[in-house]
C-alpha positions in Angstrom: 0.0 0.0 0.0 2.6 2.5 1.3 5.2 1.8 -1.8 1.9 2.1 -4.6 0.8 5.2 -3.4 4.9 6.9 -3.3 4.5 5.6 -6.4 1.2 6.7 -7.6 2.3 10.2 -6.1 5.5 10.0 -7.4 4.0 9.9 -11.1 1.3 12.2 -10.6 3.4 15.6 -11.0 5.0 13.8 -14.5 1.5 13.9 -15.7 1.2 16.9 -16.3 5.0 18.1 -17.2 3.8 15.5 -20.2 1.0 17.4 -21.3 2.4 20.6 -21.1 5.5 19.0 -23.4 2.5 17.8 -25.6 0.7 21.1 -26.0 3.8 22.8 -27.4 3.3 22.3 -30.8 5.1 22.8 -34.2 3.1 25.1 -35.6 2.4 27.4 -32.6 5.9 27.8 -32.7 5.9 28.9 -36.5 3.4 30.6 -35.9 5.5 32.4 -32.9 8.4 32.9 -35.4 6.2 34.4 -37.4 4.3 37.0 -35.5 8.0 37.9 -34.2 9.2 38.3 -37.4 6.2 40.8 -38.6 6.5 42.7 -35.3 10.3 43.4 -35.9 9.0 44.6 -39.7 6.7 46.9 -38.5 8.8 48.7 -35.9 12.0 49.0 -37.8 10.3 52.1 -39.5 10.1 53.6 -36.0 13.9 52.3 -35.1 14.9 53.9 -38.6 13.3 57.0 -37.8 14.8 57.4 -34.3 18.2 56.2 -35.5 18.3 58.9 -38.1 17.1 61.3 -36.3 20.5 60.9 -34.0 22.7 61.3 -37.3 24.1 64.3 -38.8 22.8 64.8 -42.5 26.5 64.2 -43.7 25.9 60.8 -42.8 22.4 60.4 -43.5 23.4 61.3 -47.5 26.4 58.7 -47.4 25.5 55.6 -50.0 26.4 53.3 -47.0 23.2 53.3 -44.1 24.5 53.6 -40.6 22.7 50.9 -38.8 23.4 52.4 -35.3 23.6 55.9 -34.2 27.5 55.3 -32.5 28.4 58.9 -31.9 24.9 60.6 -32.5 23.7 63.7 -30.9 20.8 65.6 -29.9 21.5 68.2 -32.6 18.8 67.9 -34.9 16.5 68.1 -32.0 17.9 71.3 -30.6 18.0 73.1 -33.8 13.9 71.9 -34.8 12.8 73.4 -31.4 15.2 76.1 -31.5 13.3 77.2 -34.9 10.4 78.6 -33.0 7.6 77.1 -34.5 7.6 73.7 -33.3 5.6 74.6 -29.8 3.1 76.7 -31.5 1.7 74.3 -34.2 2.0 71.5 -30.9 -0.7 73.8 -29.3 -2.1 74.0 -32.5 -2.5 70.5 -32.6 -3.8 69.6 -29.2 -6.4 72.1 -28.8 -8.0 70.7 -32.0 -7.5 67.1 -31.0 -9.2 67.7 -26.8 -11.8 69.7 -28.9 -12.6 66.9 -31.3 -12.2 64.3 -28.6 -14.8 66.3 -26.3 -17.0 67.0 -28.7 -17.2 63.9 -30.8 -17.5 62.0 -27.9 -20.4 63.9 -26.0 -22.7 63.7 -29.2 -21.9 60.4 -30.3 -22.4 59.4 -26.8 -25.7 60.3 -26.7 -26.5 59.6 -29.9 -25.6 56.1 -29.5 -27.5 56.0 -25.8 -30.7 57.2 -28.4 -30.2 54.6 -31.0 -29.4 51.5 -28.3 -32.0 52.6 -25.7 -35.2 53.6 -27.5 -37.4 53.3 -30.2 -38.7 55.8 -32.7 -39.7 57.0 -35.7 -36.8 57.5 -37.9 -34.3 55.2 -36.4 -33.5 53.1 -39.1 -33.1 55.7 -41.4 -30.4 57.8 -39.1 -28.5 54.9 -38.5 -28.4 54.3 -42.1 -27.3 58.1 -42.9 -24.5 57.8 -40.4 -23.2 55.1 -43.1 -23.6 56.7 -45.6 -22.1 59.8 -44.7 -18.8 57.5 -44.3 -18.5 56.4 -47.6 -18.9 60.5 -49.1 -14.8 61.4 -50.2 -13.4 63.6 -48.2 -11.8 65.6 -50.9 -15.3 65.6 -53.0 -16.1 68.4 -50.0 -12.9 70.8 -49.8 -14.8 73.5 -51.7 -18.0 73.6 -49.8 -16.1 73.6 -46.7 -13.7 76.1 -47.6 -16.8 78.5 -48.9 -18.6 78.0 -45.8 -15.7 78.6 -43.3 -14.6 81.8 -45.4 -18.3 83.1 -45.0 -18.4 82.2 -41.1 -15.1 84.0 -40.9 -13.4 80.7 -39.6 -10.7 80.5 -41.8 -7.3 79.8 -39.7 -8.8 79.1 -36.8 -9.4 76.6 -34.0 -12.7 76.6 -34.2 -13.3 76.1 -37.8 -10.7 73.4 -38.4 -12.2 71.2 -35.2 -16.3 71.7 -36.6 -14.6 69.6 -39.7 -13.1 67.4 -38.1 -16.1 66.4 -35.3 -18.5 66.7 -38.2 -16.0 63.8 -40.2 -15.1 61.8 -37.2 -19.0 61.7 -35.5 -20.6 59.8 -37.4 -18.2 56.4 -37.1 -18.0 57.7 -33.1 -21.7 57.0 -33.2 -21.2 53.6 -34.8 -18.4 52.8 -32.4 -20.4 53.5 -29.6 -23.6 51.9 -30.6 -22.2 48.6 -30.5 -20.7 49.5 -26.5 -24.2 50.6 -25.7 -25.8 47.4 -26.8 -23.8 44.9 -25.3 -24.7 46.2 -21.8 -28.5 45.2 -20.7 -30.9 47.6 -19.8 -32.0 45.2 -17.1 -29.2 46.1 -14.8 -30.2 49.8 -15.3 -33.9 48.3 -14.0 -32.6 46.6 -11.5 -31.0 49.0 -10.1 -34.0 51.5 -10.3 -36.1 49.0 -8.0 -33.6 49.7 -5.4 -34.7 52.9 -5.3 -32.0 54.9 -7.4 -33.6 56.9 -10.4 -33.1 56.6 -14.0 -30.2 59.2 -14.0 -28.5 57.5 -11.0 -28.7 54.2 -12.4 -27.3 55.4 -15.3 -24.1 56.8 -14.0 -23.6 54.6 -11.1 -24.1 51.5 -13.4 -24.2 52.2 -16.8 -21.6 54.6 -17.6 -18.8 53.1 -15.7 -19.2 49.9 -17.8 -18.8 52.3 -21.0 -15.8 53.5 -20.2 -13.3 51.1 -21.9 -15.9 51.8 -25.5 -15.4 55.9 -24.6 -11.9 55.4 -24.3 -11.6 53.7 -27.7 -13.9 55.4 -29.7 -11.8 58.5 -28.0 -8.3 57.1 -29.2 -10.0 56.9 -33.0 -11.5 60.3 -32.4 -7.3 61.6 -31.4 -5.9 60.3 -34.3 -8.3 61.4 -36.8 -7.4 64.6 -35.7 -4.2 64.5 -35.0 -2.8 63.1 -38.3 -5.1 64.7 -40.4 -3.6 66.5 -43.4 -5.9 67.8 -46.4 -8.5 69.4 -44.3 -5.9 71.4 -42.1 -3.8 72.3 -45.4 -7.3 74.0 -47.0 -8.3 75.7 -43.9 -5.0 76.6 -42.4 -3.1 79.0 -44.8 -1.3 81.0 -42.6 2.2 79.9 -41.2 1.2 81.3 -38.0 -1.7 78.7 -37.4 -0.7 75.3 -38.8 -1.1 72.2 -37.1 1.6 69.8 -36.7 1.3 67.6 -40.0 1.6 71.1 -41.7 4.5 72.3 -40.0 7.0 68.5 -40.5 5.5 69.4 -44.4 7.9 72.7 -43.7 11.0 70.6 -43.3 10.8 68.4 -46.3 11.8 71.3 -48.5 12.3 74.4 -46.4 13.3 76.5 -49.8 14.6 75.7 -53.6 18.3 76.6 -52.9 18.5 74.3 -50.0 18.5 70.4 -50.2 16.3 69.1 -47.3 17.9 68.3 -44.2 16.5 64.9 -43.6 18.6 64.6 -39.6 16.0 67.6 -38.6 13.1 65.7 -40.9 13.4 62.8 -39.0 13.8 64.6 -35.6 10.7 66.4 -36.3 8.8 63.4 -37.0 9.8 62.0 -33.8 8.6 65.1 -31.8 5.3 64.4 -33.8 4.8 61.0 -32.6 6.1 61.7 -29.0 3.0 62.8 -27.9 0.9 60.0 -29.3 3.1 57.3 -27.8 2.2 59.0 -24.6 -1.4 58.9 -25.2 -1.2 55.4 -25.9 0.5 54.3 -22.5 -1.9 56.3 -20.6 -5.3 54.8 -22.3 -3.7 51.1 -23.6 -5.0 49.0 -20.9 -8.4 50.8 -21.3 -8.3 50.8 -25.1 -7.5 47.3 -25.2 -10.6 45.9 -23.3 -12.9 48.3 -24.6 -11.9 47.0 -28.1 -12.7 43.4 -27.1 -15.8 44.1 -25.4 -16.9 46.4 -28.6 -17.0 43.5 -30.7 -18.7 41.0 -28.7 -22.1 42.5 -29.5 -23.9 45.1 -31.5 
């Protein structure tokens, strides 16, 4: 009895060191390769970019790429900053992206709440014109939008660059939203009404905290619209004095016809340009994450 079960015991870690050894297989760790492989692709744009931006131009134009920035400096960095412009078109920049981010979010928010929660006349056809208002080109609507800015007097401004951008990015918000809305019953909103909390407590004690990860993604989509955004900004904004960021690194690429572009201080530029979305990202990435998952389990 007592040798059988030191034996019995004995093999019964060995189990399931076996099927741990079993579950490892061949093509999971292809598949590993793989995914490693594509992950090194896609960031060695972002290395490149960094790297260069360490390098003198002297070195940047030699026919022989310099792999790693060995004796690199912060001089391209100093002189893009030292230009002046650089922290004006950053404020530039964020004020229209916390506007659009506000603002997109508040109306899609309740437009979403509308379209989830209740039912009335017309609610088809809304939901339908927020799709088709995605598929109009965006460049099909530069001269209306420039007419109707010049005749507002909101030409070069904060205000008229981020009413086009929240009247572009809306609409997918909504659709984002929708689907967040959905997925969370209304029953736990009436359940917690019968313990005596009204329809507006309920709401925000139960309701709205469990939207939070779908805010925060439809919010990261929102920041990047506007952020990167290019043709809009380059109708509206014609003044050198009110440019966002994507119009000011266009500044860089050929600063004047006598004088080859400096491509140490283009690449430093773009790094300054994607320094505060990084940051964006590592504050809202755990959120993002799980509000993306839980967005596409229903709706």
């Amino acid at each position: 009895m007592t040798t059988a079960s030191t034996a019995s015991a004995t093999a019964a870690p060995a189990a399931p060191a076996r099927k741990l050894r079993q579950k490892v297989r061949p093509g999971r760790v292809v598949l590993g390769v793989v995914a490693v492989v594509l992950a090194l692709i896609w960031v060695f744009p972002v290395y490149w970019m960094v790297n260069s931006s360490l390098l003198p131009n002297v070195v940047l134009q030699n026919s022989n790429p310099t792999w790693l920035p060995f004796g690199g400096s912060f001089d391209n960095f100093t002189a893009v900053i030292d230009g002046g412009t650089f922290f004006p078109a950053l404020g530039m920049s964020l004020t229209i992206a916390l506007i659009t981010v506000v603002v997109c979010l508040a109306f899609a928010f309740l437009a979403a709440l509308a379209i989830s929660r209740f039912r009335f006349r017309g609610r088809t056809s809304f939901v339908l014109a927020v799709l088709l208002i995605q598929m109009l080109p965006a460049e099909g609507l530069f001269i209306a939008q420039y007419k109707l800015m010049g005749s507002l007097g909101l030409l070069n401004s904060v205000i008229g660059v981020s009413i086009l951008y929240i009247a572009a990015v809306v609409p997918f918000t909504i659709w984002m939203l929708r689907g967040f809305v959905a997925g969370i019953p209304a029953d736990l909103e009436e359940a917690a009404m019968v313990d005596g909390l009204s329809r507006t407590q309920a709401f925000l004690r139960i309701t709205f905290p469990l939207l939070a990860p779908g805010l925060v993604a439809s919010g990261v989509y929102a920041f990047l619209q506007a952020w990167n955004e290019f043709t809009v900004a380059l109708v509206i904004l014609q003044e050198n004095s009110s440019q966002t960021l994507p119009l000011w690194l266009r500044g860089f690429i050929q600063q004047s016809a006598s004088r080859a572009t400096d491509w140490g201080q283009v690449m430093a530029a773009s790094t300054l340009v994607a320094v505060p979305v990084i940051i964006f990202f590592l504050i809202v990435q755990g959120r993002m994450t799980s509000g993306l998952v839980s967005g596409a389990v229903k709706g």
